[in-house]
C-alpha positions in Angstrom: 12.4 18.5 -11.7 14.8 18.0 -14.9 15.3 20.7 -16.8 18.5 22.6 -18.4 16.9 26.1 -17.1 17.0 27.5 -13.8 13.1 28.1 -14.1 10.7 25.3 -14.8 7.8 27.4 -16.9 4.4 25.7 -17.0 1.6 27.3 -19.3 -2.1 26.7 -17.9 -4.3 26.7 -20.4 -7.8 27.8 -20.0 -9.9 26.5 -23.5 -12.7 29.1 -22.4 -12.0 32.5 -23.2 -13.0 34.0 -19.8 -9.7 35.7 -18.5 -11.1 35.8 -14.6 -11.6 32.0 -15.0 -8.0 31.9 -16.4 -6.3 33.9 -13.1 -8.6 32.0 -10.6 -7.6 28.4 -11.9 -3.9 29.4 -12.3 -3.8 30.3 -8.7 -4.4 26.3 -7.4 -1.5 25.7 -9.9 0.8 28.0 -8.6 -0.3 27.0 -4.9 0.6 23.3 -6.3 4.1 24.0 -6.6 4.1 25.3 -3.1 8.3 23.9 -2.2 9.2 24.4 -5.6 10.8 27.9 -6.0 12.5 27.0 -9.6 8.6 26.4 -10.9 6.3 28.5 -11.9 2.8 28.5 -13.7 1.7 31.0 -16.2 -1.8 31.2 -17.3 -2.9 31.6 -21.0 -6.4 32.0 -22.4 -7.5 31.2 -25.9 -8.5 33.6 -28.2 -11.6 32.5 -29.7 -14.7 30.6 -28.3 -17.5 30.2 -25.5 -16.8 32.2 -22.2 -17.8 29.0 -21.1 -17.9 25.8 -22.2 -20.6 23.5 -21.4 -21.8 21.6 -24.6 -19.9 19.1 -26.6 -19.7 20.8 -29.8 -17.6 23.5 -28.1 -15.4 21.3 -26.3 -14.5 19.9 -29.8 -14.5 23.3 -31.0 -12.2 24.6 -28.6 -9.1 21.6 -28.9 -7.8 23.9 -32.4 -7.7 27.0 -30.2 -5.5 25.2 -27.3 -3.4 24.1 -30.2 -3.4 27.8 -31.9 -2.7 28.9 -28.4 0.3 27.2 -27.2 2.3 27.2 -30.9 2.1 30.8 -30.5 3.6 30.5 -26.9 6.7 29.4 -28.3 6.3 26.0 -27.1 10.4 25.3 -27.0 10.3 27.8 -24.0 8.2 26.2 -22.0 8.7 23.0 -20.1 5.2 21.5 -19.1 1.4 22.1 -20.7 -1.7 21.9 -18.5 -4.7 22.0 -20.5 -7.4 23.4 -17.7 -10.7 21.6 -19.2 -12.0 18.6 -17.7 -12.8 17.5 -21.4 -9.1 17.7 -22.3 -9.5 19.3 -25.4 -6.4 20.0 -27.7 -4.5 17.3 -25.2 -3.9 14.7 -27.8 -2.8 16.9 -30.4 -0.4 18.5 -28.3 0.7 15.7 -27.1 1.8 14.6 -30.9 2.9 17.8 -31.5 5.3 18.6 -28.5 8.2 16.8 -26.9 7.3 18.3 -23.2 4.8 16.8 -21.1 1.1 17.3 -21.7 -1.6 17.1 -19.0 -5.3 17.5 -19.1 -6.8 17.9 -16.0 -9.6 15.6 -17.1 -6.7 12.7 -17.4 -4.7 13.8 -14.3 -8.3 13.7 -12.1 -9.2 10.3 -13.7 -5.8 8.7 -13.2 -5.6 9.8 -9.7 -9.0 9.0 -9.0 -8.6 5.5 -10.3 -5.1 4.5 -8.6 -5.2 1.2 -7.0 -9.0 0.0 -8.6 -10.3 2.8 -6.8 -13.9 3.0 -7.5 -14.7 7.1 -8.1 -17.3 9.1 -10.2 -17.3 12.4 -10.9 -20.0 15.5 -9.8 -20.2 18.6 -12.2 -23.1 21.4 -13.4 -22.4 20.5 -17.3 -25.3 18.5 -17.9 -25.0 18.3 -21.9 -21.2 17.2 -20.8 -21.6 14.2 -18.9 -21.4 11.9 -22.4 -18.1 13.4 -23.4 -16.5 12.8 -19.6 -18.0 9.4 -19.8 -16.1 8.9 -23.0 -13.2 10.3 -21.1 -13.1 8.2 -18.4 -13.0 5.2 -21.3 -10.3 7.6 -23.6 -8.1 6.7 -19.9 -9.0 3.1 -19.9 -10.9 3.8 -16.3 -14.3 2.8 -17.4 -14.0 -0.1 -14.7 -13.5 1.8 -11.6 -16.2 4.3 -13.0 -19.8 4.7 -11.3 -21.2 7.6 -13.3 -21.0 11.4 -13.6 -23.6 12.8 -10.8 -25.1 16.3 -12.0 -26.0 19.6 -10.1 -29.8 20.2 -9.9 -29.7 23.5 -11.4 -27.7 24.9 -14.8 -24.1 25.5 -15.3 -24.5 29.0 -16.2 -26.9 29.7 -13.3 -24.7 28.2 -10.6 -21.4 30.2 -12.0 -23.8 33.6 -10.4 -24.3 32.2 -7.1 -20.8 30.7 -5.8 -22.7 29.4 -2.7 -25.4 27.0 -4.4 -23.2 25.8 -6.4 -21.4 24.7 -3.9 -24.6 23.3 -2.3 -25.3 21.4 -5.0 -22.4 20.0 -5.9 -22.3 19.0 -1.9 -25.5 16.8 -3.0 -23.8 15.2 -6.0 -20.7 14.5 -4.4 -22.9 12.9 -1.8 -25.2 10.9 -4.2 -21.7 9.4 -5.9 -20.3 8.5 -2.4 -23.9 7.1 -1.6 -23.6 5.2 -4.8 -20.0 3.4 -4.0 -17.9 6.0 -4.9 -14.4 6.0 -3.0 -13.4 9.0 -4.7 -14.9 12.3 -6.2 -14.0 14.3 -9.1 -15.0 18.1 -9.0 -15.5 17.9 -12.9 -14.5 21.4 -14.5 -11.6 23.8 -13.9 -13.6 26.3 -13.0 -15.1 24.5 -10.4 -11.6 24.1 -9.1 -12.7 26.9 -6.2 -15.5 25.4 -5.0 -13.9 22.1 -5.2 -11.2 23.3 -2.9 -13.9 24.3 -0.1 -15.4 21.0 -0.6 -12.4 19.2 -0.1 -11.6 20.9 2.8 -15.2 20.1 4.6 -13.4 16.6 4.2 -17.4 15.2 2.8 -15.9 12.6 0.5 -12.7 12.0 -0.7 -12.4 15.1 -3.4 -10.5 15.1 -6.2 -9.4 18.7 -7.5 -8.1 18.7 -11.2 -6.0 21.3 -11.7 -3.8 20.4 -8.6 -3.5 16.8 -10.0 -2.7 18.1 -13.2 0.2 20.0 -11.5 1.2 17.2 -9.4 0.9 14.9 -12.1 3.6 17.5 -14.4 6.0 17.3 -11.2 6.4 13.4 -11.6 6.6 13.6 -15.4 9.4 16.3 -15.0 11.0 14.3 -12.4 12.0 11.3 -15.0 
């Protein structure tokens, strides 16, 4: 990876303000990088916002406080940005604002799931959601390869409290989506990126986890 520094510094950002969720979805990134002694990821959680986001006002809501974040970051020390939402939010401003790489985990999941006219969908417990990744998926010009997001039975919130249904559950919408053509899954949220893990591991469908394609995804773009 190119870089004048002998450590290649990569802030995970976690748009919810939930500082558990921040540690458990930085450990996949740093577990990314696995070969790759010179990189590390740090994570970072915004200061203001939903523990949780799961509703499209406060995805929109929450893009200002990635930017707020990572300007006071000092963003000319770091050398990558992941922005650990599967809405992306704050991704495009950054992008404008910052001469470093800048990687949702939303894009890096489509991309990936898409490569070669793949056809994939995507599985997540964020009902009120599914319009915004929709809109995503178009944001990445994927809409094409797309089938659908496939949706939990049972509530975001309620699923977060019982690790093991929601692992169920999201085992019946990654089924449904593979059912319905889908060659590829996205685990839609980042963090969902444990459970996704264990449900790529079961090897049910061909599972897409974000955050490690977000990190794999920095590793290429740091490699030009």
């Amino acid at each position: 990876m190119g870089t004048d520094r002998r450590t290649v510094r990569i802030v995970l950002v976690n748009p919810n303000t939930n500082e558990a969720t921040t540690a458990m979805m930085a450990k996949p990134g740093s577990s990314s990088l696995a070969g790759h002694p010179a990189a590390s990821v740090h994570g970072a959680t915004v200061h203001r916002g939903p523990s949780m986001i799961i509703e499209p006002v406060a995805l929109a809501d929450s893009a200002q406080a990635v930017v707020e974040l990572v300007s006071e970051l000092a963003p000319e020390t770091l050398d990558a940005v992941v922005v650990s939402a599967i809405g992306d939010p704050g991704r495009d401003e950054l992008d404008q604002l910052l001469e470093i790489p800048v990687v949702g985990i939303g894009q890096a999941a489509i991309l990936e799931a898409a490569a070669g006219g793949r056809k994939f969908a995507m599985a997540t417990t964020t009902h009120e959601l599914a319009g915004s990744l929709t809109a995503l998926v178009e944001h990445y010009g994927c809409s094409a390869e797309f089938l659908g997001v496939f949706l939990t039975r049972s509530a975001p919130l309620e699923l977060a409290a019982d690790p093991d249904e929601q692992e169920a559950q999201l085992r019946e919408a990654t089924g449904a989506a593979v059912a319905a053509g889908a060659e590829a899954v996205i685990i839609a949220g980042g963090p969902l990126s444990e459970t996704a893990r264990r449900l790529r591991e079961t090897g049910s469908a061909a599972i897409i986890e974000p955050i490690p394609a977000a990190i794999a995804r920095v590793q290429r773009l740091l490699a030009r």
